[in-house]
N, C-alpha and C positions, 0 to 999 in steps of 0.2 A: 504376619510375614516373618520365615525365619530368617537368620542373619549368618548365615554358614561361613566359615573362612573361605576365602576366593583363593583356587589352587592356582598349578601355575598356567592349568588349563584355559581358566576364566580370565585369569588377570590379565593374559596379552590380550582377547578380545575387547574388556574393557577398557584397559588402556589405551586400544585404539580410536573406542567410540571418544573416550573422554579427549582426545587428542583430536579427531574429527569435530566434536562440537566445539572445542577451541578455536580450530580452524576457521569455522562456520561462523562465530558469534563476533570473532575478528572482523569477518569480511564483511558481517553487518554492520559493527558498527562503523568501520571506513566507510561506506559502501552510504551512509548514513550522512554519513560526515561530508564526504564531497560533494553528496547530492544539497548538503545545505550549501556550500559553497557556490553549485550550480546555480541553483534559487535565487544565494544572492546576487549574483553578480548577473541576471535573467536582469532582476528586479533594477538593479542599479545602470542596466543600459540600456533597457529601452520603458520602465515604470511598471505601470500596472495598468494602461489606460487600456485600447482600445487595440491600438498595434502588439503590444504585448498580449493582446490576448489572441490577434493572428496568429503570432506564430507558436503562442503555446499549443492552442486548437491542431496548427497545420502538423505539431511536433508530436501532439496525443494520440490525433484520430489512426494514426498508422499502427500503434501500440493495441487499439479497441481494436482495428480491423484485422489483425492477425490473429486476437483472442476470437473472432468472431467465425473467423477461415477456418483456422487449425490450432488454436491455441487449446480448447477444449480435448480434440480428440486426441492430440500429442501427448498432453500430460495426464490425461484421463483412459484412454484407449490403449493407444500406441505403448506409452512408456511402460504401465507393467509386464505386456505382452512381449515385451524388447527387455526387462530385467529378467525374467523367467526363462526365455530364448539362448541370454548370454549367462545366466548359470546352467543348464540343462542341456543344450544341446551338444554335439558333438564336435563341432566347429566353432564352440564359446559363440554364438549365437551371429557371427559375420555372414552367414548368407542373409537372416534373416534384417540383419541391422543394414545390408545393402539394400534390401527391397523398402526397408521403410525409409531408407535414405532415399531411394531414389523417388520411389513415392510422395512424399516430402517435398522434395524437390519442385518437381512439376506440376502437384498442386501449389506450391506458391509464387512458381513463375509466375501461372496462368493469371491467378489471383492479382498479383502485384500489376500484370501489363492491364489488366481489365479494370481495377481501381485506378490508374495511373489516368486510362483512358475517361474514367468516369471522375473524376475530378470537379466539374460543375456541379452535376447532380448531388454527389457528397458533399460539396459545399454547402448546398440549398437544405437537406438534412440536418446537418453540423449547425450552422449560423442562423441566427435571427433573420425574417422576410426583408425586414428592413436594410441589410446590407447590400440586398439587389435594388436599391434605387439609381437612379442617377446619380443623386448628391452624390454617395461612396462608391463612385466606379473603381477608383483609384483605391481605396481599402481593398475590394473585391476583388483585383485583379493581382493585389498583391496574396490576398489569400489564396487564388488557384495556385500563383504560383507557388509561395512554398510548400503547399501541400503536394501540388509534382515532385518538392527535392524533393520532399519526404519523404513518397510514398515507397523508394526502394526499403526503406525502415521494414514493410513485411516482408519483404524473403530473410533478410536480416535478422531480423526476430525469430523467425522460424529455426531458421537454420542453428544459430543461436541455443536457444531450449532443445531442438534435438541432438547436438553434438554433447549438451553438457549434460544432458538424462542419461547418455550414452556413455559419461564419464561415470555420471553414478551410478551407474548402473555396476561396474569395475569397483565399487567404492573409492572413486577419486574426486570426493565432493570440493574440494577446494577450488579448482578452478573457475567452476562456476557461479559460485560464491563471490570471486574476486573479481571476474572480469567486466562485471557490471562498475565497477572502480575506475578503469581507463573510458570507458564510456564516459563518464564522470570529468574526469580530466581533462579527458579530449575537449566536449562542452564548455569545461571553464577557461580551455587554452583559446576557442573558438570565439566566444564571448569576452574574455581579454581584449582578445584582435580587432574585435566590434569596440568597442571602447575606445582603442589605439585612435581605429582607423576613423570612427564618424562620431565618438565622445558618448557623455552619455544624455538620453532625452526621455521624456516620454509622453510622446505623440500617440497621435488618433488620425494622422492623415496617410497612410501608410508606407511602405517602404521603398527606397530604390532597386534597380535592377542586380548592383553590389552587393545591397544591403540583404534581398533576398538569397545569391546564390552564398554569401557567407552564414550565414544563419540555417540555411534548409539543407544547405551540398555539408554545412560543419558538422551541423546534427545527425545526418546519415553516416557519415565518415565515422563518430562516434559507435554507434551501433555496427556498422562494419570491421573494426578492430574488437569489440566485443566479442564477436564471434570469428573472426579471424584465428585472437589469442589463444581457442582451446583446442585448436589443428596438432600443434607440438606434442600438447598433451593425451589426445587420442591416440597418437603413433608411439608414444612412450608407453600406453595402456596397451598397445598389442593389436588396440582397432583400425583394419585399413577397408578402408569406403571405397568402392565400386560399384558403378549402378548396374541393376538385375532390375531386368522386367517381365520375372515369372513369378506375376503377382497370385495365379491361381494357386489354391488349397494352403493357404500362406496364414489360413486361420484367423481373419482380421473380421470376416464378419458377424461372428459370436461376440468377439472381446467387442465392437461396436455398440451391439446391443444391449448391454451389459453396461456400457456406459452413455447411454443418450441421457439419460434422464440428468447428469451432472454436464454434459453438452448445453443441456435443457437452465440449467440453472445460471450458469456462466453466459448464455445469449439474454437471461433475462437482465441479467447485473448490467451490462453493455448496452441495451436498450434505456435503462435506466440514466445510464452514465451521460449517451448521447442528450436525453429530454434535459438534463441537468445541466450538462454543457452548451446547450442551446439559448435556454433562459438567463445565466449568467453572462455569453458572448452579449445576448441581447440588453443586458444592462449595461456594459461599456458601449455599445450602440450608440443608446441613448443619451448615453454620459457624452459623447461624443460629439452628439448633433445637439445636447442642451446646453453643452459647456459645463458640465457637472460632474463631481466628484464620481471615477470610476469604481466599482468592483465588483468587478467579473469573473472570469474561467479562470487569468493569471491568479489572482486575491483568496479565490476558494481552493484550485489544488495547491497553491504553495502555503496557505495555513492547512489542510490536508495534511501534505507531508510533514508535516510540524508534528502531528498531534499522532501520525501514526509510529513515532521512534518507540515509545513507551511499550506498544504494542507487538511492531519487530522483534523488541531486546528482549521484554517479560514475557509477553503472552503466548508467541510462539516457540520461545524455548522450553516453558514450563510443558508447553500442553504437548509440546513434539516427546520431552522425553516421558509422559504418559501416557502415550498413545500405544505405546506395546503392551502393556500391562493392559489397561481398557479393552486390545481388543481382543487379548487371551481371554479375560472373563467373558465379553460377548459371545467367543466361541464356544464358553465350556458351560455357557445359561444360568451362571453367576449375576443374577441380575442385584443381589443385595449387594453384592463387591463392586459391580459398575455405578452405582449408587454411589455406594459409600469413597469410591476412588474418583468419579468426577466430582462431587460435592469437596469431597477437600482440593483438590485440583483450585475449584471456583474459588475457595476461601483465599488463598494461597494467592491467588491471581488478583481479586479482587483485591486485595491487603497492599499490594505493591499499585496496580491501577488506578484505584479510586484519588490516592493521595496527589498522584502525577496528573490528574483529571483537574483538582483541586489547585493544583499548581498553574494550568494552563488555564483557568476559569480566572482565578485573581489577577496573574503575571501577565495574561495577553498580550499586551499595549510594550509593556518593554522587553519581553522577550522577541516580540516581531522587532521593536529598533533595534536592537542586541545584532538580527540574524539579517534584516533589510533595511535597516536605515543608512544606505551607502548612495555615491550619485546623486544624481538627479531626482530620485525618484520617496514620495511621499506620500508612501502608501502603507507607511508602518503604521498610520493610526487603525485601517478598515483591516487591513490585513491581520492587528493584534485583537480587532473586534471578533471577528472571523474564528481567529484561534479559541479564543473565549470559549464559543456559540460550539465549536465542536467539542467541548469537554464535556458533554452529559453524552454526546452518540458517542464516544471515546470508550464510555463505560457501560454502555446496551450492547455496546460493538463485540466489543471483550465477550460478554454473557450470550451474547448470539453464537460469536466463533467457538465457545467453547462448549456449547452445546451440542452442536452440530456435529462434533465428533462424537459423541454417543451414536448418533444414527451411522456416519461412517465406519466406528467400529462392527457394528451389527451386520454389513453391509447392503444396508438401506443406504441406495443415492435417492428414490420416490420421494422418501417424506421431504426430506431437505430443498427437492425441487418445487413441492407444493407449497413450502413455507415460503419459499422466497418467491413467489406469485404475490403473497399478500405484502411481501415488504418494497417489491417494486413499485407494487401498484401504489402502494401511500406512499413512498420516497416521489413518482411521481404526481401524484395529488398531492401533498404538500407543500412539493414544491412551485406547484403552480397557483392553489391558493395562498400560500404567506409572501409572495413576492408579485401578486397582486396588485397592480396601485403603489408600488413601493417604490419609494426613490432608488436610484440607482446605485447610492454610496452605501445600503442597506442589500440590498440583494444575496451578496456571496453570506454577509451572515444568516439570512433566513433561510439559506440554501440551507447551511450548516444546519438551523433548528429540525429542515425539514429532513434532513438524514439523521437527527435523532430519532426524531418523529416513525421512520423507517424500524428503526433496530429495535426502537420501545418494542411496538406490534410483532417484529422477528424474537424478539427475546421474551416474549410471553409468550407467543404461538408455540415456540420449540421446548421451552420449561416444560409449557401444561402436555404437550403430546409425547415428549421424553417421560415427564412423571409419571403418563398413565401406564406406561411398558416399563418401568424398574422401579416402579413407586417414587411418593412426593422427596424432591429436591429441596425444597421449599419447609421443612420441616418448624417445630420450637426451637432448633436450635442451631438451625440457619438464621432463621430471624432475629435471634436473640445477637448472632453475630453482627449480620448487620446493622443493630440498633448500637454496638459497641463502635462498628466503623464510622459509624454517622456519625457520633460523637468523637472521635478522636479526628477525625477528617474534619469536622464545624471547629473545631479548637484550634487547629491547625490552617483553616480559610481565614480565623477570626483573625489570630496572629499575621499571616500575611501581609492581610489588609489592611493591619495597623500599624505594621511596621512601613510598609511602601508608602501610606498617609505619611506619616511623620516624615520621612527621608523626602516626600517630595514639597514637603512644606519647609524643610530647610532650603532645599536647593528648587523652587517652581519653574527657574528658568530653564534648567539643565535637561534636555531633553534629548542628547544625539546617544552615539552607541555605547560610549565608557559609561557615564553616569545612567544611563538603564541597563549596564552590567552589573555594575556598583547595587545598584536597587534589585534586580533582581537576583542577584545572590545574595544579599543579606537577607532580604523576607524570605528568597527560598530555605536558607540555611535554616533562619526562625521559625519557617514554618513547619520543616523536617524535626527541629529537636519538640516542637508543640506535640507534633505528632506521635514522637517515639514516645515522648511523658505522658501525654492524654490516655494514650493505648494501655500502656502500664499501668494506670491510673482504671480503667475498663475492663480491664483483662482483657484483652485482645492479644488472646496469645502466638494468634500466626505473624506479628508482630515480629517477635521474636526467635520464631520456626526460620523468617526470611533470613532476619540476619545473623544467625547462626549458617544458616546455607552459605549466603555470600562469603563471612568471614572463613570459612570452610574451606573455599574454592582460593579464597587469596592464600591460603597454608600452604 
């Protein structure tokens, strides 16, 4: 690659992207940060039993259901067809961003009154059989209803992702970036209020009539200011919306077909989500009516979002800003440069990953009290299990995502959809065999093994069928990498685990959120400088590639 001086031609474009991914990497990690704030203060008013996991269910399924409606064809269909429209056409692309508005639109009224309507049925889907007994009328009845607030959350959503695609489409990425933040806010302003008004608990019998219209009418209110917020900012971009319903010759059914097969992939993932959600509701059930230690849908997505920051901050920034380069070389039949440019990508990714994987595998137990030991609610122990249990799909997950963009550079959406056939199918066979028989204080984490178990199989299938089209990934001296990682990463586990031993045999009683701060930033620290020495000590020189990068970006 040469390295030509940037005239003054390039430098302002650059400097805008670099000024845009500033933007963007802000708004994650806020965006990161509230939502841990969300989580805890979820966690600290109503636990992690049984009720908690109503209304996490009634707060989710609106989110599946709009990816299921139109979240596919918006961001896979619609959206390039709408940024090619709004650079190209003569009218910066407003007739046609009216038709998909309005389009839009009316698919997700319909959608929203007809899930609204079906509300039982969707329950019966969603929840274990066991919630329709008699015992849990009162659970039951409190899950229709929040799922009615909820379910305006799909137009919401909708509306939502097409306003902000429509931002970037203008290159005004920030907005969209951000507004998922007052969502955020909103949420913890809502959940304060829950606190205020009825303390904190955390029950299995379900909730009052208050208790649901504060929690389901808060939660949608949240998502309606989301999408609210980026009105201002369309009418500053130039975009004004008018519905047109001259939807003929409008060119949508080519760009469709073009994209099912990634429609295809995204319905499988959602199916997947549902079997998964289903089996975890069903162990707080149990927990329920055994009088046993919960952990369910609340315990599994909130160590989820735990494990997925790492991934956020590295792995989609690394791979975002090589995806232009990747998919020059696919275009120009470069296949030894797509090689050689994803394989270092992976190093790179993996170097920063695996360690934070290692971090969440030791530190489990007090990073969960760290972020959920507040209230009532004591469930920092399963929940830091949980975290654990997702640090090895943490790092299949990484090697799958980043794989997967070799085929999107190429523009294969087939293969990608075929792949993920098999990784559903074992996400849900596993997860129906290792939760089996299992207590219910077990559950959310086998859930975790079994979304390992998912990305192992996604992250082989896609290597070996990527290698046979640009040759092996998997090289000597790939291998030889990761035989350096493993060892500086094992050095680095060792240290952790000795350091948190020691600290907690000073202190055995100390158990709330300072003193599992206290612990988990000194074994982190310990474990990070193991790391940097170990690597050094291996040669593991992307090591050093990273933080040269970061220290780079702080100049």
């Amino acid at each position: 690659m040469s390295h030509r001086a940037a005239g003054p031609a390039t430098a302002a474009p650059r400097s805008s992207l670099l000024t845009a991914s500033a933007v963007m990497a802000a708004g994650t990690v806020l965006s990161r940060l509230t939502g841990f704030a969300r989580a805890a203060l979820l966690v600290a008013a109503i636990g992690a039993a049984l009720d908690a996991d109503l209304f996490t269910q009634a707060n989710t399924i609106p989110n599946s259901l709009y990816i299921l409606v139109a979240g596919g064809m918006l961001n896979v269909v619609l959206v390039p067809q709408l940024v090619r429209s709004m650079r190209n056409d003569p009218d910066g692309g407003l007739a046609y961003a009216g038709r998909i508005f309005t389009l839009t639109v009316l698919v997700l009224v319909a959608a929203t009154i007809v899930l609204t309507l079906a509300v039982p049925l969707l329950a019966r889907i969603a929840f274990d059989a066991e919630l329709f007994t008699p015992e849990l009328s009162a659970q039951r009845e409190s899950a229709y209803d929040l799922m009615r607030y909820c379910m305006p959350q799909v137009f919401f959503y909708g509306v939502f992702v097409l306003l902000g695609q429509m931002l970037n489409a203008r290159e005004r990425f920030g907005p969209m970036m951000w507004a998922p933040i007052l969502n955020n806010l909103v949420a913890c302003a809502v959940l304060g209020a829950y606190i205020a008004l009825h303390g904190t608990t955390r029950g299995a019998d379900g909730f009052t009539t208050e208790q649901e219209l504060l929690l389901g009418l808060g939660s949608t209110l949240g998502v309606l200011v989301q999408a609210l917020v980026l009105i201002p900012y369309l009418r500053a971009a130039g975009i004004g919306l008018r519905l047109r319903f001259d939807f003929r010759g409008a060119g949508l059914g080519h760009t469709l077909r073009l994209g099912l097969w990634t429609i295809g992939f995204v319905i499988l993932n959602q199916v997947a989500f549902f079997v998964v959600s289903r089996i975890a509701t069903g162990s707080s059930i149990d927990a329920a009516v055994g009088a046993g230690e919960a952990a369910g849908a609340t315990v599994y997505q909130t160590a989820f979002l735990v494990t997925q920051v790492p991934h956020a901050i590295i792995t989609v920034s690394l791979v975002t800003a090589t995806m232009p380069l990747i998919s020059r070389l696919a275009a120009d039949g470069d296949r030894d440069g797509m090689r050689r440019e994803i394989s270092t990508t992976l190093r790179l990714v993996l170097t920063a990953i695996v360690p934070f994987a290692a971090v969440l595998a030791c530190l489990g137990r007090p990073i969960a009290t760290v972020l959920f030991g507040y209230g009532e609610a004591d469930a920092a122990g399963v929940i830091g299990t949980t975290i654990s249990a997702f640090a090895p799909g943490l790092v299949l997950f990484t090697v799958h995502y980043l794989l997967l963009r070799g085929f999107y550079a190429a523009e294969d959406t087939r293969t990608p959809f075929l792949i993920q056939i098999g990784l559903a199918v074992t996400n849900i066979g596993a997860a129906i065999a290792y939760t089996y028989g299992a207590p219910p204080s077990r559950v959310a984490m086998l859930l975790a093994l079994a979304y390992a178990s998912a990305y192992l199989v996604g992250s082989l299938t896609s290597s070996l069928v990527l290698s046979r089209r640009i040759g092996s990934l998997f090289g000597a001296s790939m291998l030889l990498f990761l035989a350096r990682l493993a060892v500086a990463t094992a050095a680095a586990s060792a240290v952790m685990l000795a350091v948190s031993r020691v600290l907690q045999d000073l202190g055995p009683e100390a158990e709330g959120p300072l003193p599992s701060l206290l612990l988990a930033a000194t074994a982190g620290v310990a474990g990070a400088l193991a790391y940097v020495v170990a690597a050094w000590l291996v040669r593991l020189r992307e090591v050093g590639s990273l933080l040269g990068a970061v220290t780079g970006r702080l100049r």
